[in-house]
N, C-alpha and C positions, 0 to 999 in steps of 0.2 A: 775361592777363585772363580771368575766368570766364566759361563758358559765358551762364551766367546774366545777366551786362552785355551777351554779344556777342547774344543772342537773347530778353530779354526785358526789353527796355525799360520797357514797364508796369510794372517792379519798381523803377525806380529810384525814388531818394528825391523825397521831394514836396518842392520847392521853391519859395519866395516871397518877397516883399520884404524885405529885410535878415540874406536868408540869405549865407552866407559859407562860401569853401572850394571845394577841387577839382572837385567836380561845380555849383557856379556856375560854374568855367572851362569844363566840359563843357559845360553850358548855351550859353555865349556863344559858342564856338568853332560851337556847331552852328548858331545861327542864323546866324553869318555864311556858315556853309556852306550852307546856305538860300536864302541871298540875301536877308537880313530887316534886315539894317543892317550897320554894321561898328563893333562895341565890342573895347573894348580886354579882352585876357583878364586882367582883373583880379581873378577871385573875389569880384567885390561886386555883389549883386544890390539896385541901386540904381535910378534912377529910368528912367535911357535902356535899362538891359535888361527893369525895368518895362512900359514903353513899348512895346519890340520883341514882347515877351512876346504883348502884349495886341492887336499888330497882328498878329502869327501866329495866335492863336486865333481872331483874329476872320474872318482871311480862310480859314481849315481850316472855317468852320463850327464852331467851337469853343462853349462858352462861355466868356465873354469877361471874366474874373477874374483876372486875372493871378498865376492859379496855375498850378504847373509840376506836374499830375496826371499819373496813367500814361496817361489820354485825349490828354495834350498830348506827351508823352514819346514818345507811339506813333505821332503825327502827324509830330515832330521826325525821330525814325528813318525815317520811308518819305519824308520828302519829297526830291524830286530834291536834289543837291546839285553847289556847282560842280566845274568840273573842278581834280584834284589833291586836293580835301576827304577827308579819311577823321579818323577821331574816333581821340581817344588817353584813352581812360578812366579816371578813378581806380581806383590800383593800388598795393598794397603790396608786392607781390613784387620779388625781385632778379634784373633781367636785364642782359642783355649784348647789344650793339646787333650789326649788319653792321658787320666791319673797312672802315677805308680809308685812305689815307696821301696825303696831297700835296709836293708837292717844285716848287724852282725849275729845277732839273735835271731836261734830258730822261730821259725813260722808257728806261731798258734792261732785262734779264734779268737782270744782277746788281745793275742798284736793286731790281727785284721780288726779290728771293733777301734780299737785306737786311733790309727791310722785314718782308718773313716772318718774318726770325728776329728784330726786335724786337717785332715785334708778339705772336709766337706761334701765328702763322695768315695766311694768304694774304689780303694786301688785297683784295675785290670792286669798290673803286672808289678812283680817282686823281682829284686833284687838279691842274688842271693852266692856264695863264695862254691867255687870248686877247687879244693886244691889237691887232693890225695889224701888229708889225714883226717879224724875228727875233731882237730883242735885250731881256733882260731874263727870263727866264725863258718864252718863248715857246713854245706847243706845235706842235713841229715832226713832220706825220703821218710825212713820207717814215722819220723815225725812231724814232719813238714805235709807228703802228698796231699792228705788230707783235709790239713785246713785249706792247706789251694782250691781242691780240684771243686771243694764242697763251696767255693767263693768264687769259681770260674777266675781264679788269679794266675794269670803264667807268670813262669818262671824266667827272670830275665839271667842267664850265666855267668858269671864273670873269674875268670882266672887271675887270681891275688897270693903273686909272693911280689909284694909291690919293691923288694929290698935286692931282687936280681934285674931289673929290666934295664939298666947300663950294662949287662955284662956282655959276654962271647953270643955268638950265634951260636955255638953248643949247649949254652947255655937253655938259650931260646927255646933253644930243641928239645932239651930235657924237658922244662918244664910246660912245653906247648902239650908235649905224649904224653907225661902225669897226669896233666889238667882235663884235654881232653877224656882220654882212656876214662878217667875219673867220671866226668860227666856220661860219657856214654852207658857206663856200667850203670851207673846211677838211675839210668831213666830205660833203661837197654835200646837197643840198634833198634830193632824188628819197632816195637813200640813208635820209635824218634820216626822210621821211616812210612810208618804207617798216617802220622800226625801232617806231613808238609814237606815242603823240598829245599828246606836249607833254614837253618837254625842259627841266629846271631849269638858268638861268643866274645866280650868283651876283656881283654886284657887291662890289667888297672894299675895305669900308672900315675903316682903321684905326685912327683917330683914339681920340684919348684924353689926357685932364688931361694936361700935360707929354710927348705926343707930335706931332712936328713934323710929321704928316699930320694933315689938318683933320677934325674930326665932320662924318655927310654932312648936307646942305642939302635943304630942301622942295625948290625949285628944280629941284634938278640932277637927286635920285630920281624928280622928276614927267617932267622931260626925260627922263630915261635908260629908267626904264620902257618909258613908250609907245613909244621909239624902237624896243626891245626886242620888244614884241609887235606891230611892225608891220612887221617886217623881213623875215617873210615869207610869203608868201600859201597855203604849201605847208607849211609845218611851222610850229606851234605852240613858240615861246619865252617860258617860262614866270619873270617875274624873282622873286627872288630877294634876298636880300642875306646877308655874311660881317661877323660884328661880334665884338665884345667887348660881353657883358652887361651891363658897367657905364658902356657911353659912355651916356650919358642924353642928351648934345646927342642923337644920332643917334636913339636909340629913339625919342625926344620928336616928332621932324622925321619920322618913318617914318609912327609915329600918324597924326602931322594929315595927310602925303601918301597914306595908304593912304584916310582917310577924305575926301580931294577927290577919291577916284578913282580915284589909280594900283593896278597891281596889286602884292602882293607874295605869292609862294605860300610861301614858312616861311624860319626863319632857319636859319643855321650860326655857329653861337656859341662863339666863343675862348675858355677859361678853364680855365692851367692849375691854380690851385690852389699845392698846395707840393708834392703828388708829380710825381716828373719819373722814374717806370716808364714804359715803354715799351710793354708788354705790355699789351694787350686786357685792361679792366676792368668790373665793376660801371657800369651807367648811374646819373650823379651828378644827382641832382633838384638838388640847392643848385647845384652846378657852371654849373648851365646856365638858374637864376632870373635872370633879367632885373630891372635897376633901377627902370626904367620900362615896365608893361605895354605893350603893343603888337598890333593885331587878327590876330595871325597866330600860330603855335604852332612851335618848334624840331623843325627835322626833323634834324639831326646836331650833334655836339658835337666839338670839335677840344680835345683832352684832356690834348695834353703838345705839346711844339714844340722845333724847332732840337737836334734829336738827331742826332749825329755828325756835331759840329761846322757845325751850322745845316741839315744837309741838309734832313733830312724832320722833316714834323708828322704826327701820327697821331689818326684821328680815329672816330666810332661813328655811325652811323644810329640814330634815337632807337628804343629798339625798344617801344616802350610804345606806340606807334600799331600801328592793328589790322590791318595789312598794311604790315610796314616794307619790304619788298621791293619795293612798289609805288613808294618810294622812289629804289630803289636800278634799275628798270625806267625812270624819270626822267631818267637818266643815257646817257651813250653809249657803246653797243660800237663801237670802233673797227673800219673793216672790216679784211682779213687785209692787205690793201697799199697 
């Protein structure tokens, strides 16, 4: 992105009511990062981002027109924002994200050796299962740390009993304190908190028209969340969720739980398309469009799947955000043993 977006706000386009397009999603994205409500990034500059608009100017000491000026633009860029926020600006150029690959298979040297040669480049983060037991694709450190730490590969988390995420919020709840606790023990507190201030954990739901895993529930992401950021007093667990773009049940149910409350810091969004290359590519705008907006913005894109013979998926950090490595810093270096 240009100098000129990254350092002179004041120049951005003047925005108002029934304006439409990319930099309304900028818009929305940033006042949630604000702390000024939570809208869906939809690109419609309609009533409730009217509304938000007009309650940020007003409390900036603005004036209070629900115009989006370079006075309001310049207000939007310095005001504190929460933790994980960074903007992803309208951008025409062709980039190419941070590699990364997930697998149900433990980590060795010659799964990193493979992966490189499909990919075309060293994965910088893995994908890899928490769930409480060691059956099912489970990340096991005594075997795993090391091929990471010795490849500078983080650990990207994800929480998979993909066969509960329709259920109860107690549900939620059970298995957010498993998963996490899980994880924690796993890499321990003191370690996690010595590494960075807040660690993305993805919930993985797979659900979709004509698949036997259910779209996820208000319920269970309100359970699972909180269970999530409360797991530990000493490190920061930041949720997340792992979807397919076009479940709408799931997107729909994320919405309404993001805006009762729970947190969700960005998604990881399935979608291969019809290429099934292997090789690090082009970041796919269409690829990674959502059915149903949703107040949170795609931090990676999982781009092709079930290569050599279901092993690994391969996938990119969005790299249109303005520090995608702050992304990829979210993640965990596993220690050397």
């Amino acid at each position: 992105m240009s100098n000129t977006h990254e350092s002179n706000p004041g120049e951005y386009p003047v925005l108002k009511q029934n304006a439409q397009g990319e930099w309304v999603v900028f818009l929305q994205d940033a006042l949630n990062g604000c702390g000024f409500g939570v809208l869906d990034l939809d690109g419609d500059f309609g009533t409730q981002t009217l509304s938000l608009v007009s309650q940020f100017q007003q409390r900036q000491g603005l004036s209070v027109n629900g115009v989006v000026d370079a006075a309001t633009w310049n207000a939007i860029a310095t005001h504190e924002k929460q933790l994980g926020w960074q903007p992803q600006l309208p951008d025409d150029e062709i980039r190419t994200g941070i590699a990364g690959a997930d697998t149900l298979n433990n980590v060795t040297p010659a799964l990193v050796q493979t992966a490189s040669g499909h990919l075309g480049a060293t994965p910088q983060f893995w994908g890899r299962y928490f769930q409480g037991d060691s059956s099912g694709g489970e990340y096991l450190h005594d075997l795993e740390n090391a091929a990471l730490h010795q490849a500078s590969i983080r650990v990207l988390p994800i929480s998979r009993w993909t066969d509960r995420v329709g259920g109860s919020r107690q549900s939620g709840t059970e298995v957010g304190q498993i998963q996490a606790k899980d994880l924690l023990e796993t890499f321990n507190e003191d370690y996690l908190a010595a590494q960075g201030d807040g660690f993305y954990f993805f919930l993985d739901v797979e659900g979709m028209d004509g698949n036997p895993q259910p779209s996820l529930s208000q319920a269970f992401y309100l359970g699972w969340a909180e269970a999530v950021v409360k797991a530990s007093h000493k490190v920061r667990l930041m949720p997340c969720v792992y979807l397919n773009g076009s479940d709408r049940t799931t997107l729909s149910n994320l919405s309404a739980t993001i805006k009762a409350g729970a947190e969700c810091h960005g998604l990881w969004v399935a979608n291969y398309g019809s290429n099934t290359n292997s090789r690090l590519r082009p970041w796919d705008r269409e690829a990674v469009k959502l059915e149903t907006p949703v107040p949170c913005k795609v931090l990676i894109h999982q781009y092709v799947g079930d290569v050599d013979d279901r092993i690994y998926d391969f996938n990119q950090i969005n790299p249109f955000l303005e520090q995608p490595e702050l992304v990829l810093k979210r993640l965990i270096l596993p220690p050397q043993t």
